[in-house]
N, C-alpha and C positions, 0 to 999 in steps of 0.2 A: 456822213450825216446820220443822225442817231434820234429819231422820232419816236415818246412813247405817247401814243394818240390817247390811250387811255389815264393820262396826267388831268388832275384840273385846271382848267385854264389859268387861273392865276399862279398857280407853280411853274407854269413856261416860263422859262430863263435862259442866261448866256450856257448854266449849271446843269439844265435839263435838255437842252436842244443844241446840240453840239454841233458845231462847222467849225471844222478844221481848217477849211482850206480858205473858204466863204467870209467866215468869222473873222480875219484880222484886215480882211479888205474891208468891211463893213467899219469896222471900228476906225480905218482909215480914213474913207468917204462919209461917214459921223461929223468929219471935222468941217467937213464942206457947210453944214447947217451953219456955223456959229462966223466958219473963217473966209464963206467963198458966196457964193448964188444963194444958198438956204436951201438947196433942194438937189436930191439925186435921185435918180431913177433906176430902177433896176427890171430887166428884161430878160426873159428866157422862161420865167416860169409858166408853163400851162395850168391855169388855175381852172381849167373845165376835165380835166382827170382826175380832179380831188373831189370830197363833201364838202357841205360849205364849211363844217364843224374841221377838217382838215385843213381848209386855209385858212379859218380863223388862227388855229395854230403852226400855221406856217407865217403869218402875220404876224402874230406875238411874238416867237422863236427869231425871226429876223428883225423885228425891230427892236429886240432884247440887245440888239448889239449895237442900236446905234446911242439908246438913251437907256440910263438903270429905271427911271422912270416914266411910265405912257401918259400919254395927254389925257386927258379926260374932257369933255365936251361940256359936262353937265353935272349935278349932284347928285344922277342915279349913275354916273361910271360909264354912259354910253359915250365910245369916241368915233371920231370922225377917219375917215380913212377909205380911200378908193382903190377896186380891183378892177383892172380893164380888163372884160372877157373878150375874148378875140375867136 
């Protein structure tokens, strides 16, 4: 995996945040949204070792792979999206 934290948020991409191994199982489970439940979950990250500015971009960089485009909530670009601290 290939993190460069000092990128601007909106250049996080499939192009900038590379998962080699992560990334083509995503794009698999992608398909679950349109073809199965609508919904996958993914577990194992510890999001209380990061900033938040770091799991924002571990958020964009992962969900880069499941859609080209992010939801957007609103017409200032705020989206919706939950981190369960544990």
């Amino acid at each position: 995996m290939h993190i460069d934290l000092a990128l601007p948020l909106e250049r996080v991409s499939r192009e900038t945040f590379t998962l080699p191994t992560l990334g083509p199982m995503l794009k698999t489970l992608a398909q679950q949204l349109t073809d199965g439940p609508g919904f996958f979950t993914i577990q194992g990250l510890d999001t209380n070792r990061y900033s938040s500015r770091t799991n924002v971009v571990l958020y964009l960089g992962i969900s880069s792979y499941v859609g080209e485009k992010r939801g957007r909530q609103d017409e200032l670009g705020n989206m919706l999206c939950e981190f369960t601290f544990r």
